[in-house]
NUKOLNU-779640 format. One record per residue (C-alpha): x, y, z; residue number from 1. Coordinates in steps of 0.05 Angstrom, whole numbers. Layout:
N
+--------+--------+--------+-----+
!   east !  north !     up !   n !
+--------+--------+--------+-----+
!      X !      Y !      Z ! NUM !
...
+--------+--------+--------+-----+
END
This chain:
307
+--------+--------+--------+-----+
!   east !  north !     up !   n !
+--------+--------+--------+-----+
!    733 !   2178 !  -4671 !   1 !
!    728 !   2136 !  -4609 !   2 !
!    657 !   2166 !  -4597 !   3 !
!    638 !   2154 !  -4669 !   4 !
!    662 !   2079 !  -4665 !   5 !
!    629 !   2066 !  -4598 !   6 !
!    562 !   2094 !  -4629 !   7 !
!    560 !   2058 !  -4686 !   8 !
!    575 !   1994 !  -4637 !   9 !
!    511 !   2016 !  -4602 !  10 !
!    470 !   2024 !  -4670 !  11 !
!    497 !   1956 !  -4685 !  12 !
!    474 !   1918 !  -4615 !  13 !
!    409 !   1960 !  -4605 !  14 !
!    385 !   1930 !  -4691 !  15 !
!    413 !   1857 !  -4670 !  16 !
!    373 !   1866 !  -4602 !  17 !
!    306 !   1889 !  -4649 !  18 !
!    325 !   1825 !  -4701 !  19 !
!    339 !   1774 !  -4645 !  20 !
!    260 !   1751 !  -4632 !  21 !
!    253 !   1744 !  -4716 !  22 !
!    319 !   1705 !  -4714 !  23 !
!    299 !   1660 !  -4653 !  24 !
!    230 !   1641 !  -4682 !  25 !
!    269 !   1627 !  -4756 !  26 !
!    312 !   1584 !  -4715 !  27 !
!    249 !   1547 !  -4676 !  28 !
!    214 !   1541 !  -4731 !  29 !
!    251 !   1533 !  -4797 !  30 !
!    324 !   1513 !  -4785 !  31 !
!    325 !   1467 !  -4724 !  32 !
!    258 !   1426 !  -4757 !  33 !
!    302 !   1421 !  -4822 !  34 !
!    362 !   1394 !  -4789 !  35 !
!    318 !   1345 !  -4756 !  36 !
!    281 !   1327 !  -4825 !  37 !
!    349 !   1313 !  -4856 !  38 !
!    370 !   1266 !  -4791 !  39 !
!    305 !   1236 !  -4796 !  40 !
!    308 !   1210 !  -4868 !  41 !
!    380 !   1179 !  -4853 !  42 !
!    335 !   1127 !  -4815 !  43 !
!    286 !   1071 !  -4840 !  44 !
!    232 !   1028 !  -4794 !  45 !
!    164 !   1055 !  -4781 !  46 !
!    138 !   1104 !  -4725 !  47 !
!    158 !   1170 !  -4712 !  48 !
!    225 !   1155 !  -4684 !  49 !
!    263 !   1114 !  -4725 !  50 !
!    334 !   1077 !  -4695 !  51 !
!    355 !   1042 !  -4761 !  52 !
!    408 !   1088 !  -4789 !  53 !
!    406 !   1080 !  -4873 !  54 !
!    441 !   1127 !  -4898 !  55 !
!    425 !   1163 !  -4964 !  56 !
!    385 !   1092 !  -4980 !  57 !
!    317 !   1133 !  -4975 !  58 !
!    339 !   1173 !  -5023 !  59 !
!    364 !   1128 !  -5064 !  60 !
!    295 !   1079 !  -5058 !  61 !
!    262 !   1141 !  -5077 !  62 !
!    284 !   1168 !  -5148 !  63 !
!    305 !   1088 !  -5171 !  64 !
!    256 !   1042 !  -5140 !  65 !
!    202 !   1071 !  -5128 !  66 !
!    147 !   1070 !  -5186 !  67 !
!     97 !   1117 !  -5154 !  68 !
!    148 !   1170 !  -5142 !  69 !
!    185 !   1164 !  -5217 !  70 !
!    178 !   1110 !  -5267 !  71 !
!    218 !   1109 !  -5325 !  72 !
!    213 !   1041 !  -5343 !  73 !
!    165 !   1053 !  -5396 !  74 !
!    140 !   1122 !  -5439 !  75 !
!    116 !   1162 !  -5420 !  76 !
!    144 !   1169 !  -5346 !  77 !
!    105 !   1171 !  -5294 !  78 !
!     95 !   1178 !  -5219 !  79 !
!     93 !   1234 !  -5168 !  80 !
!    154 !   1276 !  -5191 !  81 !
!    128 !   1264 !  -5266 !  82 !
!     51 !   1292 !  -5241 !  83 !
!     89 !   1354 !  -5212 !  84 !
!    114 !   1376 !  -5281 !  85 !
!     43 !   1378 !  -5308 !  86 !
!     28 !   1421 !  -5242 !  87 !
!     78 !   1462 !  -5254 !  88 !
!     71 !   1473 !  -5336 !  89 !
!    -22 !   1470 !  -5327 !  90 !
!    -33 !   1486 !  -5258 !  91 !
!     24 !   1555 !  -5255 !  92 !
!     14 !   1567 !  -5329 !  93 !
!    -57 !   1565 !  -5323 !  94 !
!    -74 !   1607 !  -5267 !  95 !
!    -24 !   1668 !  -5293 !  96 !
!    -58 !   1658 !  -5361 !  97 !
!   -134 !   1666 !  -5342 !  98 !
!   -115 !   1706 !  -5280 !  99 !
!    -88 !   1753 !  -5332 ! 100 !
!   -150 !   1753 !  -5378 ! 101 !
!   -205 !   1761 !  -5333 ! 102 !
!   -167 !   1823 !  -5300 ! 103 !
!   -167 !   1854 !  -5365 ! 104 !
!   -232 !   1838 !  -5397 ! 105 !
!   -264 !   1854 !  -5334 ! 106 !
!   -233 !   1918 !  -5335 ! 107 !
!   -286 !   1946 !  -5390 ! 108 !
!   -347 !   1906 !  -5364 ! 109 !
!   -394 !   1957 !  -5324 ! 110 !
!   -397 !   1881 !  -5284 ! 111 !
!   -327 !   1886 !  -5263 ! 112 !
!   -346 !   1881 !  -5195 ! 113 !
!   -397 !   1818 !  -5199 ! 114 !
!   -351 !   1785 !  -5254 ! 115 !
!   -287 !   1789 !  -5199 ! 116 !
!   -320 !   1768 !  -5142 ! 117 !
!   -352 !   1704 !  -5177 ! 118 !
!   -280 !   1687 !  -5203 ! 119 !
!   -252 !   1706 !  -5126 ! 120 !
!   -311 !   1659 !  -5088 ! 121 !
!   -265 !   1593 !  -5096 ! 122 !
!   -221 !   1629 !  -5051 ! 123 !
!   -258 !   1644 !  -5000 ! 124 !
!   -277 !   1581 !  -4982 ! 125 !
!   -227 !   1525 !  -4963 ! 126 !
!   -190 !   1478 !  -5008 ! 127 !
!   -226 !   1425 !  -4976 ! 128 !
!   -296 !   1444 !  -4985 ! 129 !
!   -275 !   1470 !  -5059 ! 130 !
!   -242 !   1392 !  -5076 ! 131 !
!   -312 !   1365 !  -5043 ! 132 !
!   -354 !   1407 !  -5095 ! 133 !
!   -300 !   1388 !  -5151 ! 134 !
!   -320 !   1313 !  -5135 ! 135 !
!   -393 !   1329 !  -5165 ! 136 !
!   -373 !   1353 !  -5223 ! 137 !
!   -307 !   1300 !  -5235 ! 138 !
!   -339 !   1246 !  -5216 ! 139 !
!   -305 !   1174 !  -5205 ! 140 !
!   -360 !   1144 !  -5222 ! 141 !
!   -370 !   1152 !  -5300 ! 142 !
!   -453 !   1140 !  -5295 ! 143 !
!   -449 !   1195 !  -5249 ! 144 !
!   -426 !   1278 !  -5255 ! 145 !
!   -441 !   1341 !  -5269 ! 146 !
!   -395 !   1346 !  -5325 ! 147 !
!   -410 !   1279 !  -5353 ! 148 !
!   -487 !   1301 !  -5360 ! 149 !
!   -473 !   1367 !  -5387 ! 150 !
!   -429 !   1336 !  -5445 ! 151 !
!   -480 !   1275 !  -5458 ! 152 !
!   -529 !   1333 !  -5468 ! 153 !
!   -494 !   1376 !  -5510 ! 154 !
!   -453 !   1314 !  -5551 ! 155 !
!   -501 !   1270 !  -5574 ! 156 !
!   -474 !   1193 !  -5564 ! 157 !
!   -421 !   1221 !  -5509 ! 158 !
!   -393 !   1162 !  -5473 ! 159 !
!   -388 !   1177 !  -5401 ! 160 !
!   -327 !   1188 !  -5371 ! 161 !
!   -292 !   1171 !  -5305 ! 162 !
!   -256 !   1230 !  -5299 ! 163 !
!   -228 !   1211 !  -5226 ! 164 !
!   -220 !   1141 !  -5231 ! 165 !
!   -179 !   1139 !  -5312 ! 166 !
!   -109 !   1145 !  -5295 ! 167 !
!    -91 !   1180 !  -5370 ! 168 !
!   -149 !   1249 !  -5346 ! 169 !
!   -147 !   1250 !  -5269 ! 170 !
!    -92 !   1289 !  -5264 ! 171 !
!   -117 !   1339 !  -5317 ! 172 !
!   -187 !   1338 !  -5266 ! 173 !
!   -154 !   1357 !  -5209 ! 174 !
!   -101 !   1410 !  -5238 ! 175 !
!   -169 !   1440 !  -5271 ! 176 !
!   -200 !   1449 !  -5192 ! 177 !
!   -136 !   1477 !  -5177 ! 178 !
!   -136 !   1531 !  -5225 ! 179 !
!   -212 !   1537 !  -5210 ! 180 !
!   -190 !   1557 !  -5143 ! 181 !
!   -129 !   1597 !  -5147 ! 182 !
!   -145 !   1635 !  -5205 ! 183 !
!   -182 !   1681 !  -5169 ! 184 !
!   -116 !   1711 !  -5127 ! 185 !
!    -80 !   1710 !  -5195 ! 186 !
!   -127 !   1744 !  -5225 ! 187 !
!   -131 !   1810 !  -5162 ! 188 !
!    -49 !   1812 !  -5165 ! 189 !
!    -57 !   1816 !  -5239 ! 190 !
!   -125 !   1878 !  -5239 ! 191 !
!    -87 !   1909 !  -5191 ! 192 !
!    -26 !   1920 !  -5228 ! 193 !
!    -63 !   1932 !  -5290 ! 194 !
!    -95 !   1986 !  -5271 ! 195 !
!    -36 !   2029 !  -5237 ! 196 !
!    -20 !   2018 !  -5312 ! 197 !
!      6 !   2094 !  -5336 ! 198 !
!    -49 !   2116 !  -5380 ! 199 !
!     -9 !   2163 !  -5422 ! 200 !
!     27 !   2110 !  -5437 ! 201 !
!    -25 !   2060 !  -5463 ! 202 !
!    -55 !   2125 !  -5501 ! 203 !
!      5 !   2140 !  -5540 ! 204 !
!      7 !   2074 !  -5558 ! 205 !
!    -60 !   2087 !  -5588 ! 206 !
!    -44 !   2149 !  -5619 ! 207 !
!     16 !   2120 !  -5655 ! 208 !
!    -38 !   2068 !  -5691 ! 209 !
!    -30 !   2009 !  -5646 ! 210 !
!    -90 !   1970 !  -5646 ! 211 !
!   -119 !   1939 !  -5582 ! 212 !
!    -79 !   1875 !  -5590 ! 213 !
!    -18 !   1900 !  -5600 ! 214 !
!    -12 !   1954 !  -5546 ! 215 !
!    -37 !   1896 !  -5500 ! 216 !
!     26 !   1847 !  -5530 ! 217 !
!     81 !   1901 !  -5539 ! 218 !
!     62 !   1956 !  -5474 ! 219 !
!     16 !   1924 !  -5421 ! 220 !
!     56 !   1853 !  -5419 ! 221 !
!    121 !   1877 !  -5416 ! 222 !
!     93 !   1938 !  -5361 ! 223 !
!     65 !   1874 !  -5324 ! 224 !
!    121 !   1830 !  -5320 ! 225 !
!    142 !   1834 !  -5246 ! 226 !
!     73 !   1828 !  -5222 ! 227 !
!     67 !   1763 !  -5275 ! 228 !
!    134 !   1737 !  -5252 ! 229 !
!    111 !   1745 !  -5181 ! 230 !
!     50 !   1709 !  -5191 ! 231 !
!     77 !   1656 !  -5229 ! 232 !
!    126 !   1642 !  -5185 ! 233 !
!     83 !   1642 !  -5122 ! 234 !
!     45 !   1587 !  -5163 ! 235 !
!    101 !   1542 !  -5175 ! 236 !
!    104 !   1542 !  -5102 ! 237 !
!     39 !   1527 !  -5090 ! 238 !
!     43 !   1465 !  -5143 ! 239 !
!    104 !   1430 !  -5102 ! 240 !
!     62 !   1440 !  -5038 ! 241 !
!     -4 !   1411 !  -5068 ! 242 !
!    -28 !   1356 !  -5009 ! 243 !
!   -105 !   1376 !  -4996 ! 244 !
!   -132 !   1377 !  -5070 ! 245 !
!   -100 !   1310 !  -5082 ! 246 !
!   -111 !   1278 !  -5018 ! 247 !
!   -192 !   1294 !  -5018 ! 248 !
!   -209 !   1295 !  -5086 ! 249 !
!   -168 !   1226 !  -5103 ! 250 !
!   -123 !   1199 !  -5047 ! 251 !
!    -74 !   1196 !  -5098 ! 252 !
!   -103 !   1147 !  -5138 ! 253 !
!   -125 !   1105 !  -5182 ! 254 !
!    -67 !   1064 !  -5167 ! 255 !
!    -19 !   1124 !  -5149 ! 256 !
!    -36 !   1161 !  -5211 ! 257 !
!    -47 !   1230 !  -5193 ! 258 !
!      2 !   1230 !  -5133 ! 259 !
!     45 !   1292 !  -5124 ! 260 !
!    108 !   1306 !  -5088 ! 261 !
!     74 !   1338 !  -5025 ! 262 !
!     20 !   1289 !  -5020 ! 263 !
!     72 !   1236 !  -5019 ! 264 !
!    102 !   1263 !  -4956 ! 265 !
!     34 !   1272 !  -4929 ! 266 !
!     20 !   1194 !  -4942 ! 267 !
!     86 !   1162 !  -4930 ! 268 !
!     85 !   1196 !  -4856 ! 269 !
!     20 !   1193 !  -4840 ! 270 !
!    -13 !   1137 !  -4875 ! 271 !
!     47 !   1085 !  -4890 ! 272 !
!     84 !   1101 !  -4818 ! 273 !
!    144 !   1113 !  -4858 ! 274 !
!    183 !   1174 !  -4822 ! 275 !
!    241 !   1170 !  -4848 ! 276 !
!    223 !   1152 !  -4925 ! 277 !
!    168 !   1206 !  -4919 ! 278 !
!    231 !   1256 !  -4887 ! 279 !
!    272 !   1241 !  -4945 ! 280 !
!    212 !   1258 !  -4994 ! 281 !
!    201 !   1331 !  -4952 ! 282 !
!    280 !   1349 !  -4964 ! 283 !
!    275 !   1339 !  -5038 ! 284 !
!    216 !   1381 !  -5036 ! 285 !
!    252 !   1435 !  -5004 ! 286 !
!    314 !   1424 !  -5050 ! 287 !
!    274 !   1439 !  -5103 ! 288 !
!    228 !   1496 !  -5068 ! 289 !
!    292 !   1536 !  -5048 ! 290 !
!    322 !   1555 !  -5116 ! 291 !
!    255 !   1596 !  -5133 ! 292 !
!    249 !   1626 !  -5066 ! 293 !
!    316 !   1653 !  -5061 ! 294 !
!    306 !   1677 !  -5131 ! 295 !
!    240 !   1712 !  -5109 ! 296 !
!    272 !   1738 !  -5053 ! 297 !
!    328 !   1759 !  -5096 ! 298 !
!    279 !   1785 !  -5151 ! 299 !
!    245 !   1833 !  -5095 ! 300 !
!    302 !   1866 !  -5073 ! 301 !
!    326 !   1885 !  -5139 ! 302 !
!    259 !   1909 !  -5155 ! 303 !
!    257 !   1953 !  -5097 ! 304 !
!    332 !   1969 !  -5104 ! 305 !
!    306 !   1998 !  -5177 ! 306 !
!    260 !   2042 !  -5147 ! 307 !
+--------+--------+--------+-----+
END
């Protein structure tokens, strides 16, 4: 028994010894800059060292007073945390959705190839370049655009639009370049669990009279559910971290209308000075990141627990 215990004390210390590095570069990296985050956005003043201990007043200045972040004083809200809920509802819901139908129409094109990698090229090149093209066709300028000519020639008496510089459609602009861009990894999660789609399956569906439409609604969807979750999930994510879109095609205007919560940090640090405030603005962002990565995390493990 004593042998048993002393080996199992060895298994123990030789797995901690082969974890250590991961758990020394989580520490470096994720938990130590946290704690410092949090400390930070106790403090007000500009620079990147802040001495004037506030408290929770960031916070506080933040989701009551300040109208670029959340404004309720009139209807329909508005502000940064307002913006994120379209992202979340057009920008997530958008990419899963056409992500979903170009990997199955594609499916039966002889195309499929061409058709994928055309829907795949936004990704290939950065977000950056992609929001600098997305600025000829949603033009600020209303006597200007690509979009704006192609609806004045097909509309007849179309009155241009300034689709980056009306504060009731830029937001719609920009979520439309992101799902322009990030439909394309949606849309290879989505072919690639679609085909390892069990065939028998799908044909017995057939055989037992189900129409195209309905074996798609009632067998693929609910087959495809973990690799939907997954990407819609990963999408959410990617709609609370949303800085370089925002910041190039807009800086967050006009007048703070299409700001978002991670292009707030990004300004408040870098372009107001404001360390702390901008701190305060990265820690809700993480409070609300966390929930859906733990449940992703959790999600994964149960999924390969199934298996």
């Amino acid at each position: 028994m004593a042998g048993a215990s002393t080996r199992e004390r060895g298994a123990a210390f030789r797995a901690w010894l082969f974890v250590l590095p991961a758990l020394v570069l989580v520490a470096a990296y994720l938990i130590y800059p946290t704690i410092q985050t949090f400390r930070v956005s106790l403090f007000g003043g500009t620079g990147f060292n802040p001495t004037r201990f506030v408290g929770l007043q960031n916070y506080l200045l933040l989701l009551t007073r300040d109208p670029l972040f959340l404004s309720v004083t009139r209807w329909p809200p508005r502000g940064a945390l307002v913006n994120n809920i379209l992202w979340l509802v057009l920008f997530a819901g958008g990419t899963v959705v056409f992500g979903l139908l170009i990997a199955v129409l594609a499916n039966a094109l002889r195309l499929e190839r061409v058709v994928k990698s055309a829907v795949f090229l936004p990704m290939v090149i950065s977000s950056t370049a992609a929001a600098v093209i997305a600025r000829f066709l949603f033009s600020p300028d209303a006597s200007i655009g690509v979009l704006n000519a192609i609806l004045n020639a097909v509309i007849p008496g179309f009155t241009p639009v300034s689709w980056l510089g009306t504060p009731e459609v830029v937001n719609f602009a920009v979520i439309a370049t992101g799902v322009w861009i990030w439909t394309g990894l949606s849309m290879t999660i989505l072919s690639a669990a679609y085909k390892s789609l069990d065939p028998a399956v799908l044909e017995a569906a057939r055989v037992d009279g189900a129409n195209p439409w309905k074996a798609f609604w009632r067998i693929s969807i609910p087959m495809l559910a973990q690799p939907i979750a997954f990407v819609l999930i990963t999408m959410i994510i990617n709609s609370l971290k949303m800085i370089d879109l925002v910041l190039v095609m807009t800086s967050g205007g006009p007048a703070g209308a299409s700001r978002v919560i991670g292009f707030s940090f990004y300004w408040e640090v870098f372009n107001n000075n404001q360390v702390g405030y901008g701190s305060a603005v990265a820690i809700l962002m993480l409070v609300l990141l966390a929930p859906l990565m733990v449940w992703q995390v959790q999600r994964i493990r149960r999924q390969e627990a199934g298996k």
